[in-house]
N, CA, C and O atoms as a GROMACS GRO file, in nm:
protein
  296
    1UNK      N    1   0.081  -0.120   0.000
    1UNK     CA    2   0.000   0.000   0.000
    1UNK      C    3   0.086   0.127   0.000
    1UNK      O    4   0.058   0.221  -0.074
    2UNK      N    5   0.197   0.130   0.086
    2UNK     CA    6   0.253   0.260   0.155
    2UNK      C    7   0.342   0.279  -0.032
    2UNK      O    8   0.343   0.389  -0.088
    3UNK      N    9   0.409   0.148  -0.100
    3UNK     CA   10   0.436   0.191  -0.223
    3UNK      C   11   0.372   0.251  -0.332
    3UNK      O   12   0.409   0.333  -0.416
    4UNK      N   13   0.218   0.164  -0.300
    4UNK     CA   14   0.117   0.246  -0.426
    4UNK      C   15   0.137   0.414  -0.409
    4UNK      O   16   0.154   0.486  -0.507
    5UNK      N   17   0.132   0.465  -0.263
    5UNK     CA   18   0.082   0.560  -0.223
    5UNK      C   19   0.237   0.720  -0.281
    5UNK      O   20   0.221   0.830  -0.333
    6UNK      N   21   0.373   0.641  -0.233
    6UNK     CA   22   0.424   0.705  -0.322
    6UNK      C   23   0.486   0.710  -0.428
    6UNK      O   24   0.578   0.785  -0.459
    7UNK      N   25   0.400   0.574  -0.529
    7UNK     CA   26   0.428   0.584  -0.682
    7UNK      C   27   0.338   0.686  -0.724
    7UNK      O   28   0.380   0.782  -0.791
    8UNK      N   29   0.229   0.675  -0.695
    8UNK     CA   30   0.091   0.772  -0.710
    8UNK      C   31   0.135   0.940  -0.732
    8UNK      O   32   0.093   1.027  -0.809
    9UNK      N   33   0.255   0.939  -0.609
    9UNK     CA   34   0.295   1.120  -0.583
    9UNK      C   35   0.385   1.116  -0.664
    9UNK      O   36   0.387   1.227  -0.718
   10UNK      N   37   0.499   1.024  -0.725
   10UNK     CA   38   0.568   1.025  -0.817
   10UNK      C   39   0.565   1.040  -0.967
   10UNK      O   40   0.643   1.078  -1.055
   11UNK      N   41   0.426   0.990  -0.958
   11UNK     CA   42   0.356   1.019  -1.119
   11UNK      C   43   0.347   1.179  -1.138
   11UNK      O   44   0.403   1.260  -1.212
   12UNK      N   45   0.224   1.187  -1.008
   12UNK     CA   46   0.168   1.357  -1.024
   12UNK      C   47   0.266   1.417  -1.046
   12UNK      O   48   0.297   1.445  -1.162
   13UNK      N   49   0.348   1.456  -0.932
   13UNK     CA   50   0.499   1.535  -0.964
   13UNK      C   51   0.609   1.547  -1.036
   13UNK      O   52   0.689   1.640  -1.050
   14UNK      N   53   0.599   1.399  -1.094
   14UNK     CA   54   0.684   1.381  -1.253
   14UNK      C   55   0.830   1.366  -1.189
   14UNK      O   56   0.916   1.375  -1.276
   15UNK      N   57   0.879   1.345  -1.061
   15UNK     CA   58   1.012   1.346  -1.025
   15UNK      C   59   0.979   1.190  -0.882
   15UNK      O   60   0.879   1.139  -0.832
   16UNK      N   61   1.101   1.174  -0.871
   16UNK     CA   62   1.126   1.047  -0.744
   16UNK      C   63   1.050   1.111  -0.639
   16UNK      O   64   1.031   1.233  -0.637
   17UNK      N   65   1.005   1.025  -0.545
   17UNK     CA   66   0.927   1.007  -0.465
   17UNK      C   67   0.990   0.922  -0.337
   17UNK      O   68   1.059   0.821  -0.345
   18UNK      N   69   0.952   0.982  -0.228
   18UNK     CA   70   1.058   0.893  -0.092
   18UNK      C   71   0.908   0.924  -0.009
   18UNK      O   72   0.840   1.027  -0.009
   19UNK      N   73   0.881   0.757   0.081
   19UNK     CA   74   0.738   0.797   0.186
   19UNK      C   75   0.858   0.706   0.299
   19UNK      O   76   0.928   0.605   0.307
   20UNK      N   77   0.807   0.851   0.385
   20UNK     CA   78   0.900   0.745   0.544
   20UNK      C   79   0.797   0.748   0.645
   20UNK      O   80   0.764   0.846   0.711
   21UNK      N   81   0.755   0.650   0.649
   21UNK     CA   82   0.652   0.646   0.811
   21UNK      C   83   0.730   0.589   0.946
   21UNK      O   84   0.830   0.519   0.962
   22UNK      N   85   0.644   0.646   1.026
   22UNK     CA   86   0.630   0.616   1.183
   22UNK      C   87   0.694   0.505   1.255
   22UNK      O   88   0.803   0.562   1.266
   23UNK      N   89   0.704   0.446   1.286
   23UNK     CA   90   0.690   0.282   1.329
   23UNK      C   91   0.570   0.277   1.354
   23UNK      O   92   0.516   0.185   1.291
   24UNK      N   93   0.501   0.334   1.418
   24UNK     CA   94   0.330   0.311   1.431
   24UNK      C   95   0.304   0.303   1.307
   24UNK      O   96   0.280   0.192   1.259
   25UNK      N   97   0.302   0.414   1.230
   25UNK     CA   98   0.221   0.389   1.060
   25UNK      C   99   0.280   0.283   1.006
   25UNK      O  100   0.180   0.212   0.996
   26UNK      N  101   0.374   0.211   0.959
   26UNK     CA  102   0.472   0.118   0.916
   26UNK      C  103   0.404  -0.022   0.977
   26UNK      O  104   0.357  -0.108   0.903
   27UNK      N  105   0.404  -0.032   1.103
   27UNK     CA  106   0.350  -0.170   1.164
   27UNK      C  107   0.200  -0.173   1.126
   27UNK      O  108   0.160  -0.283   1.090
   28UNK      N  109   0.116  -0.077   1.128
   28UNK     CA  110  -0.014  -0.090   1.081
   28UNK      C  111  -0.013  -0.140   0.940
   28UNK      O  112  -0.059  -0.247   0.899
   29UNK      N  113   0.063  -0.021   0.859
   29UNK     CA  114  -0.005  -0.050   0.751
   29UNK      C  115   0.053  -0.229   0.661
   29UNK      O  116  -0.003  -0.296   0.575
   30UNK      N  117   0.200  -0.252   0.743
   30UNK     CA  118   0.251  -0.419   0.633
   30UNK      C  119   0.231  -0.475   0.776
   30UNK      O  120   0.313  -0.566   0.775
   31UNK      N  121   0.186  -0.478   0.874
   31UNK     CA  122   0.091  -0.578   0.994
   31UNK      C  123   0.199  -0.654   1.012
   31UNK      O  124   0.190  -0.768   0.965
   32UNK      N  125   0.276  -0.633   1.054
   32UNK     CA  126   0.444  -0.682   1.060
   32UNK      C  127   0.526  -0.635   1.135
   32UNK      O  128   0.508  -0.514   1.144
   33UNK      N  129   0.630  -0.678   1.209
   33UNK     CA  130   0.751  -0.613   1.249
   33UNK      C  131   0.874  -0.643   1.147
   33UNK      O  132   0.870  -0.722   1.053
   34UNK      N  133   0.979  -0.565   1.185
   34UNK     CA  134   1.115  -0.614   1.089
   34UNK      C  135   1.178  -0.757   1.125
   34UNK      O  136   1.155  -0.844   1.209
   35UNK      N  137   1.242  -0.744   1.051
   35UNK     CA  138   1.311  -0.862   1.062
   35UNK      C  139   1.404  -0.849   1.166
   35UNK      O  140   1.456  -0.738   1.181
   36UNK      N  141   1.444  -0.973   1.265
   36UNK     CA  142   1.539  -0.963   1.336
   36UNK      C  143   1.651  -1.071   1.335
   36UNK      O  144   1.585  -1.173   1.355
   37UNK      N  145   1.790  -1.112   1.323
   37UNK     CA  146   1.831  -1.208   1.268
   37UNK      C  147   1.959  -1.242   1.412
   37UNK      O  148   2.068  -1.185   1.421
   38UNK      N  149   1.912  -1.334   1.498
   38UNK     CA  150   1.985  -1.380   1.624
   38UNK      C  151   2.061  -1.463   1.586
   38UNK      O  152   2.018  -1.546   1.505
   39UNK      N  153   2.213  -1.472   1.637
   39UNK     CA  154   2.326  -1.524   1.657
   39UNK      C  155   2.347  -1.559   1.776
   39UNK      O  156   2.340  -1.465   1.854
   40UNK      N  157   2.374  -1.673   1.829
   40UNK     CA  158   2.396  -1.688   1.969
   40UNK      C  159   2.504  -1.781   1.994
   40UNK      O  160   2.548  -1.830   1.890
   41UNK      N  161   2.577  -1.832   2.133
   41UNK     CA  162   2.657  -1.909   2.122
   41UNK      C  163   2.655  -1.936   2.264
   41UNK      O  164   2.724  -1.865   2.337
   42UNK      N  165   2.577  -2.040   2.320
   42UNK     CA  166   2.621  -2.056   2.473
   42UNK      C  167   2.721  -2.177   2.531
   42UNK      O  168   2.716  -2.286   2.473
   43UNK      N  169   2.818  -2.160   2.652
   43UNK     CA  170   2.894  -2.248   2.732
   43UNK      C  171   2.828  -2.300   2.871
   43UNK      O  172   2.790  -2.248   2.976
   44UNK      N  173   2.832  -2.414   2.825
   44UNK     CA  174   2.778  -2.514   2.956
   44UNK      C  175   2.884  -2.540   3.074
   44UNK      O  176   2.993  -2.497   3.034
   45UNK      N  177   2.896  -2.589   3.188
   45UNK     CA  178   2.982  -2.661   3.260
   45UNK      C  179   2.958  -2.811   3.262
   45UNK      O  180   2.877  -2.864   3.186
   46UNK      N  181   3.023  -2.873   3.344
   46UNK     CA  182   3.004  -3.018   3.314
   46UNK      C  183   2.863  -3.083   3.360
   46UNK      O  184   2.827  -3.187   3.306
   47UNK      N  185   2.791  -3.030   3.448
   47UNK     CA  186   2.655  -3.061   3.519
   47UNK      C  187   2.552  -2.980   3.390
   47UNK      O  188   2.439  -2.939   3.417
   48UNK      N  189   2.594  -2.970   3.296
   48UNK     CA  190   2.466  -2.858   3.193
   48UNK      C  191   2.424  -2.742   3.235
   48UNK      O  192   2.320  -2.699   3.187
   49UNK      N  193   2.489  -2.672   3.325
   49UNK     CA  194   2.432  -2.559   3.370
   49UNK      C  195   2.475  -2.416   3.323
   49UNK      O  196   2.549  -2.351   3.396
   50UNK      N  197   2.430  -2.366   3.205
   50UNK     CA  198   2.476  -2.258   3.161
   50UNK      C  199   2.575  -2.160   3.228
   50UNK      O  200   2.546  -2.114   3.338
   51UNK      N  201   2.672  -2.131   3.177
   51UNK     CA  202   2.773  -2.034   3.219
   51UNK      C  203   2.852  -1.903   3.157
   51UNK      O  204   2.944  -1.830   3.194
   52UNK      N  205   2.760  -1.916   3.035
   52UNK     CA  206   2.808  -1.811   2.931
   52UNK      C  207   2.705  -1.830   2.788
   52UNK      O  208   2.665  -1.927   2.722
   53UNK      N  209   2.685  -1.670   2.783
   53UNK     CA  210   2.597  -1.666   2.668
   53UNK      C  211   2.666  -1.581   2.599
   53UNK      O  212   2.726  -1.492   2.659
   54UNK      N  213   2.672  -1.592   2.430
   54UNK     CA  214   2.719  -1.466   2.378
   54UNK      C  215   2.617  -1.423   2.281
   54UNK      O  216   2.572  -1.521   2.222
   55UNK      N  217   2.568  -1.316   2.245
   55UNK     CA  218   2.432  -1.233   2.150
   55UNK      C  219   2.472  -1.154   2.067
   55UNK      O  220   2.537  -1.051   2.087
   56UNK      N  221   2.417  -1.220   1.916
   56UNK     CA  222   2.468  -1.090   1.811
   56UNK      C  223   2.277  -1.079   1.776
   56UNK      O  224   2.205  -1.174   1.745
   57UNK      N  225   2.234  -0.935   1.793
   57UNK     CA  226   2.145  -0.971   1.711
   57UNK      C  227   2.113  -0.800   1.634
   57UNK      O  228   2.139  -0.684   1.667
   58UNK      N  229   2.055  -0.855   1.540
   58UNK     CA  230   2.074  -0.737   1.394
   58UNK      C  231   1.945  -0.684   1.335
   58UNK      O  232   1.917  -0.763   1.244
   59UNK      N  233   1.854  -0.592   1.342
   59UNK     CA  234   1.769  -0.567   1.381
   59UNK      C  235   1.725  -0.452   1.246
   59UNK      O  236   1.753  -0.333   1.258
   60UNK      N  237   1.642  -0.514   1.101
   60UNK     CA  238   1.610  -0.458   1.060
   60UNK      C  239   1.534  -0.345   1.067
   60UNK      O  240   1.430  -0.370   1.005
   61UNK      N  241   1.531  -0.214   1.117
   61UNK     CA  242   1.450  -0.140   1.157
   61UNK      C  243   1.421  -0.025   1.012
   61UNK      O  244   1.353   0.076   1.030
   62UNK      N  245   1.457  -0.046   0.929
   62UNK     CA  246   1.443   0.048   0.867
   62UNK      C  247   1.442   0.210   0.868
   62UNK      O  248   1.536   0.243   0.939
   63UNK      N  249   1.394   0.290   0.833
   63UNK     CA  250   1.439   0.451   0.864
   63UNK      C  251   1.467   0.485   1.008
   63UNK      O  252   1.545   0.565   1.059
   64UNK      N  253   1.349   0.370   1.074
   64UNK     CA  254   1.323   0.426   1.241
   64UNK      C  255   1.358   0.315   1.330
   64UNK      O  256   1.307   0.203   1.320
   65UNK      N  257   1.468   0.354   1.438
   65UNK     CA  258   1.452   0.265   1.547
   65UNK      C  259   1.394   0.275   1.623
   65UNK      O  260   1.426   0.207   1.721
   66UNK      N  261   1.252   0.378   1.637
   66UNK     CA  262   1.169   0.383   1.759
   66UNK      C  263   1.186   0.249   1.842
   66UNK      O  264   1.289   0.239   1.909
   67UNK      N  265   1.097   0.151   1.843
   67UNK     CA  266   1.067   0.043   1.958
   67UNK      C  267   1.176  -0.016   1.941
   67UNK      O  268   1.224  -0.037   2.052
   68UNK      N  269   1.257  -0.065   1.838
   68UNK     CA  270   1.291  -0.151   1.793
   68UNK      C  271   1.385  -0.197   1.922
   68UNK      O  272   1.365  -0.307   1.974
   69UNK      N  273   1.504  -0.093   1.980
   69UNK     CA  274   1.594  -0.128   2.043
   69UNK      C  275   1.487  -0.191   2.168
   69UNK      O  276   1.485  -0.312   2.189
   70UNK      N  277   1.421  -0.119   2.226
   70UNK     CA  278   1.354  -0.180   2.388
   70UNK      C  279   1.303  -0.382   2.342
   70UNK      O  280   1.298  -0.464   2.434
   71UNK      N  281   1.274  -0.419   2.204
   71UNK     CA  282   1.164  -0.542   2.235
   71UNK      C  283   1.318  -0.623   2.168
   71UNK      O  284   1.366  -0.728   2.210
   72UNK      N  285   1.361  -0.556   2.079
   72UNK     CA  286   1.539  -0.691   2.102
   72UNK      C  287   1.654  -0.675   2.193
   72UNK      O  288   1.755  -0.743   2.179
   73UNK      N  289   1.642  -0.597   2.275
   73UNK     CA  290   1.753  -0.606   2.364
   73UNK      C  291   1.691  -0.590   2.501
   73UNK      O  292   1.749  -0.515   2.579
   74UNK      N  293   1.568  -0.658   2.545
   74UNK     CA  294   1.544  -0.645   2.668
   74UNK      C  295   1.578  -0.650   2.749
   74UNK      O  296   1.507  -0.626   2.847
   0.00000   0.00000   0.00000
């Protein structure tokens, strides 16, 4: 939708066209969050009891990081 909307202004105006929304407008309108792509790597001890975690994670946010940082790096 948000593309129809600025091919539409790109026609009228006869020049390129750029639409940047919200994170609110953005999550409404493709009913979606970004992509987020986790790397992890954990160390056990000899009883299985976790003792080390390591976290890469990469966080498509597009124009805006509004929420993005608070719901992947809690």
């Amino acid at each position: 939708m948000s593309a129809m909307v600025a091919a539409a202004a790109a026609r009228k105006f006869n020049r390129p066209c750029r639409m940047i929304l919200s994170r609110a407008d953005d999550c409404l309108t493709t009913g979606h969050r970004h992509n987020l792509e986790v790397d992890y790597e954990a160390t056990a001890d000899e009883s299985g009891r976790v003792v080390r975690i390591k976290i890469n994670a990469n966080v498509n946010a597009g124009i805006s990081m509004d929420l993005s940082i608070a719901w992947a790096f809690w």
